[in-house]
C-alpha positions as CSV (number, residue, x, y, z in Angstrom):
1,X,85.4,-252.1,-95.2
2,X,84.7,-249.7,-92.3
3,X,81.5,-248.3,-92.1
4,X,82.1,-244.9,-94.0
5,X,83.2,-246.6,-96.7
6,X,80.0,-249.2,-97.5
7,X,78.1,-245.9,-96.7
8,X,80.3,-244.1,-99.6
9,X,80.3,-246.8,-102.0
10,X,75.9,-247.4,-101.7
11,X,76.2,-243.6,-102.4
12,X,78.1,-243.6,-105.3
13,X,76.7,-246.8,-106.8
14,X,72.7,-244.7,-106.2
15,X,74.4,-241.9,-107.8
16,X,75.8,-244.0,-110.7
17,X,72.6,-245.6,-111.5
18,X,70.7,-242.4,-111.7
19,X,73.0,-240.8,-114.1
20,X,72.3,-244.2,-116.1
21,X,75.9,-245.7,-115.9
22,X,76.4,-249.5,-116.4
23,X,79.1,-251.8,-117.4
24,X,79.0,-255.0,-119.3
25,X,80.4,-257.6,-118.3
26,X,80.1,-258.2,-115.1
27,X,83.5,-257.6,-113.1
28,X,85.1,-260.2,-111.1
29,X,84.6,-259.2,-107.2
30,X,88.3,-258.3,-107.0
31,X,88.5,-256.2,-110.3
32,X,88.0,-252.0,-109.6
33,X,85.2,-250.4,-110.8
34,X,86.3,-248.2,-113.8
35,X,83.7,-245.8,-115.6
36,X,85.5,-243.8,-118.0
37,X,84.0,-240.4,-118.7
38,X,83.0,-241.2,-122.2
39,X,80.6,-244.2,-121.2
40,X,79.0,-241.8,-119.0
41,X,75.8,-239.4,-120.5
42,X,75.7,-236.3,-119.2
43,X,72.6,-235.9,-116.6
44,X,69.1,-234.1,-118.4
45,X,68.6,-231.4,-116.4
46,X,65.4,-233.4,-114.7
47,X,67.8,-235.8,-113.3
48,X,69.9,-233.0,-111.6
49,X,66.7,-231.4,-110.2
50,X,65.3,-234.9,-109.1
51,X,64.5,-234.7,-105.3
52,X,66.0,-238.0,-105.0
53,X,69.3,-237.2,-106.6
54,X,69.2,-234.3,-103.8
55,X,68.7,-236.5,-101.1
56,X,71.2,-238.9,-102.4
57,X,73.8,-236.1,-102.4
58,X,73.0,-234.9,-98.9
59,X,73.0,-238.0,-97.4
60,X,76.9,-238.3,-98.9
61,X,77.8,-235.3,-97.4
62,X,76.6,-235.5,-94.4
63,X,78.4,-238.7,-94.6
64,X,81.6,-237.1,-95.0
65,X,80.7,-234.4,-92.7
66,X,78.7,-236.0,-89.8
67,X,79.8,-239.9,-89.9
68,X,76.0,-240.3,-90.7
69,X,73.6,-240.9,-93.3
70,X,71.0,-239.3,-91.5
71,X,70.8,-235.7,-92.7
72,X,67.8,-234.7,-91.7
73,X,69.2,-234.6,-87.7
74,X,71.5,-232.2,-88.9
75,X,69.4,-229.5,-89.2
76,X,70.5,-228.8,-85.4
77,X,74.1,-229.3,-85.2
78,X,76.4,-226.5,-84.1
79,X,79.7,-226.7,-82.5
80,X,83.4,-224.9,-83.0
81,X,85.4,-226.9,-85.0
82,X,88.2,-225.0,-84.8
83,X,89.3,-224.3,-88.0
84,X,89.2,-220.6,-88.1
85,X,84.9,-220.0,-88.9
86,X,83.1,-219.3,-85.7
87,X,80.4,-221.7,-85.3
88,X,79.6,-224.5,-87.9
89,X,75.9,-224.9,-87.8
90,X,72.6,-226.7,-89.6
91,X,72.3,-229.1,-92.2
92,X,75.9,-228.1,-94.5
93,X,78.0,-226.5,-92.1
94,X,77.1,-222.7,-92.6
95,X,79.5,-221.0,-90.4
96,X,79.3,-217.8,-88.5
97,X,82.6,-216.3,-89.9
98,X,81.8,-216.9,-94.0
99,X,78.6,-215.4,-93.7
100,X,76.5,-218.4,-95.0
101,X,75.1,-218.4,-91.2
102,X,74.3,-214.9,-91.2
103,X,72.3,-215.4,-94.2
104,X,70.3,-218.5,-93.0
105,X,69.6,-216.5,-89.7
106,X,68.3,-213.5,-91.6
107,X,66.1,-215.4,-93.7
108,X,64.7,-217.6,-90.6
109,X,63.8,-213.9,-89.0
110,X,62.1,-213.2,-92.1
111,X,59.8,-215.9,-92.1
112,X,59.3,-216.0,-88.6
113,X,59.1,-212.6,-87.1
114,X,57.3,-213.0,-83.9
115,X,59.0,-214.2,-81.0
116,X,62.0,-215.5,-83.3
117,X,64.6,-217.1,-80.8
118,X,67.7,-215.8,-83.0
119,X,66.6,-212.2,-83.3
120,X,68.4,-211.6,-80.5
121,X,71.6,-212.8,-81.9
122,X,71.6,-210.9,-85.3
123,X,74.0,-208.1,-84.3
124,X,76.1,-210.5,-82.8
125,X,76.4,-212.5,-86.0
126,X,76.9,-209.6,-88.2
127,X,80.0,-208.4,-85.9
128,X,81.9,-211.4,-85.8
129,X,81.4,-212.1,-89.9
130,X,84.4,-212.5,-91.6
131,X,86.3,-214.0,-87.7
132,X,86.2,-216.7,-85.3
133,X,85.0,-215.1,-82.7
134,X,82.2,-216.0,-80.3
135,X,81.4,-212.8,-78.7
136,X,78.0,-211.8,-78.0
137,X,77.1,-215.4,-78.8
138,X,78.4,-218.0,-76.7
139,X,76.5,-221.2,-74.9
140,X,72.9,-219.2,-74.9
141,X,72.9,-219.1,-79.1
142,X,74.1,-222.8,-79.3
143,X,70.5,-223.6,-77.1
144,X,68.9,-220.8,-79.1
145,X,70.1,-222.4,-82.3
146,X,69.2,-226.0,-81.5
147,X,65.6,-224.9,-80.4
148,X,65.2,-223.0,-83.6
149,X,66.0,-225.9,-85.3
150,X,62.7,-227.9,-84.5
151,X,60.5,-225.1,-86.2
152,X,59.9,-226.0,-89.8
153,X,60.8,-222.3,-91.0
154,X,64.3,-222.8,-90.0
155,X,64.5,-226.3,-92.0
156,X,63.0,-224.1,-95.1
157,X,65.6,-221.0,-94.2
158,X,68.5,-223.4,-94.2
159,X,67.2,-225.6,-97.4
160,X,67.0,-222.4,-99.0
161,X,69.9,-221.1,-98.7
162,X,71.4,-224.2,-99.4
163,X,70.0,-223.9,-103.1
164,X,70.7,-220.9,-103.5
165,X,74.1,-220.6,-102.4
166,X,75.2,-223.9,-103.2
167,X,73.1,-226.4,-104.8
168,X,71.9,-224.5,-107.8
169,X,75.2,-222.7,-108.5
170,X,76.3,-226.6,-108.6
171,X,73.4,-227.8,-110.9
172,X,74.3,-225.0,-113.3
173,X,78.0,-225.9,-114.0
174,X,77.3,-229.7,-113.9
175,X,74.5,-228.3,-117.2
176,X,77.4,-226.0,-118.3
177,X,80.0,-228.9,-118.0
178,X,78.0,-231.4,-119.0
179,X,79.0,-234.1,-116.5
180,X,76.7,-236.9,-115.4
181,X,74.8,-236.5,-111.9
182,X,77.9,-237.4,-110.5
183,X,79.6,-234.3,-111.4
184,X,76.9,-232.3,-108.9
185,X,78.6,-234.4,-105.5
186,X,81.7,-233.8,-107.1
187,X,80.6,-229.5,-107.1
């Protein structure tokens, strides 16, 4: 097993156990793991809001994402992937061309006004939304971005947004669905 994959499978095991899964008997090491759907409860609305389960779930996609664990380090990343989205930045992957960075970056402003290293750059993001492109951007916002990134209001602008783009709307249909706290990585 590669790396990844022990990461993965601690992940999914954490996330298993705090949706309240178990099997009986014990399997032999080289039998799969099978859970079906109707031996697992569906989560109480305090286990999808549990700070842990949250941290449990960003650590797997960061895992995914970033080859690491480490999620908190994240909150700085920024690079061009290349697959059509401008910039991919922070802690998920908000990207220039979807908006999602624009939003973070607005917020961020908000809460920090004075001397706010990404002012600067908020024209620029709002004309490239919705492309790939770079202009009026470029090397400068990459060092603007990462410097940002050590100021505690951008951690709360990204976390933020995070919920209320993403991890709420997910919490909501795993309720709706009523899937076990598996269901929210799965969202």
């Amino acid at each position: 097993m590669n790396h990844l994959q022990i990461t993965l499978a601690a992940g999914l095991t954490a996330i298993l156990a705090l949706s309240g899964c178990s099997r009986t008997p014990e399997p032999e090491k080289s039998d799969p793991v099978i859970v079906k759907t109707d031996q697992v409860p569906p989560a109480s609305s305090l286990e999808l809001h549990s700070p842990v389960l949250r941290s449990t779930i960003f650590a797997l996609v960061s895992s995914a994402e970033n080859s690491t664990t480490d999620y908190e380090k994240e909150y700085s990343y920024i690079e061009d992937i290349g697959d059509g989205r401008g910039y991919t930045c922070g802690l998920i992957g908000f990207t220039s061309g979807t908006g999602d960075l624009l939003d973070v970056v607005k917020l961020y402003i908000e809460k920090q006004p004075d001397d706010n290293l990404l002012q600067p750059y908020l024209k620029a993001l709002e004309a490239v939304n919705g492309t790939d492109s770079h202009e009026g951007l470029g090397e400068e916002f990459e060092k603007a971005w990462k410097k940002a990134c050590q100021d505690p209001a951008m951690k709360e602008a990204q976390n933020e947004v995070i919920s209320e783009l993403y991890y709420d709307p997910a919490i909501s249909f795993c309720e709706e669905d009523g899937l076990p706290a598996l269901g929210l990585y799965i969202y």
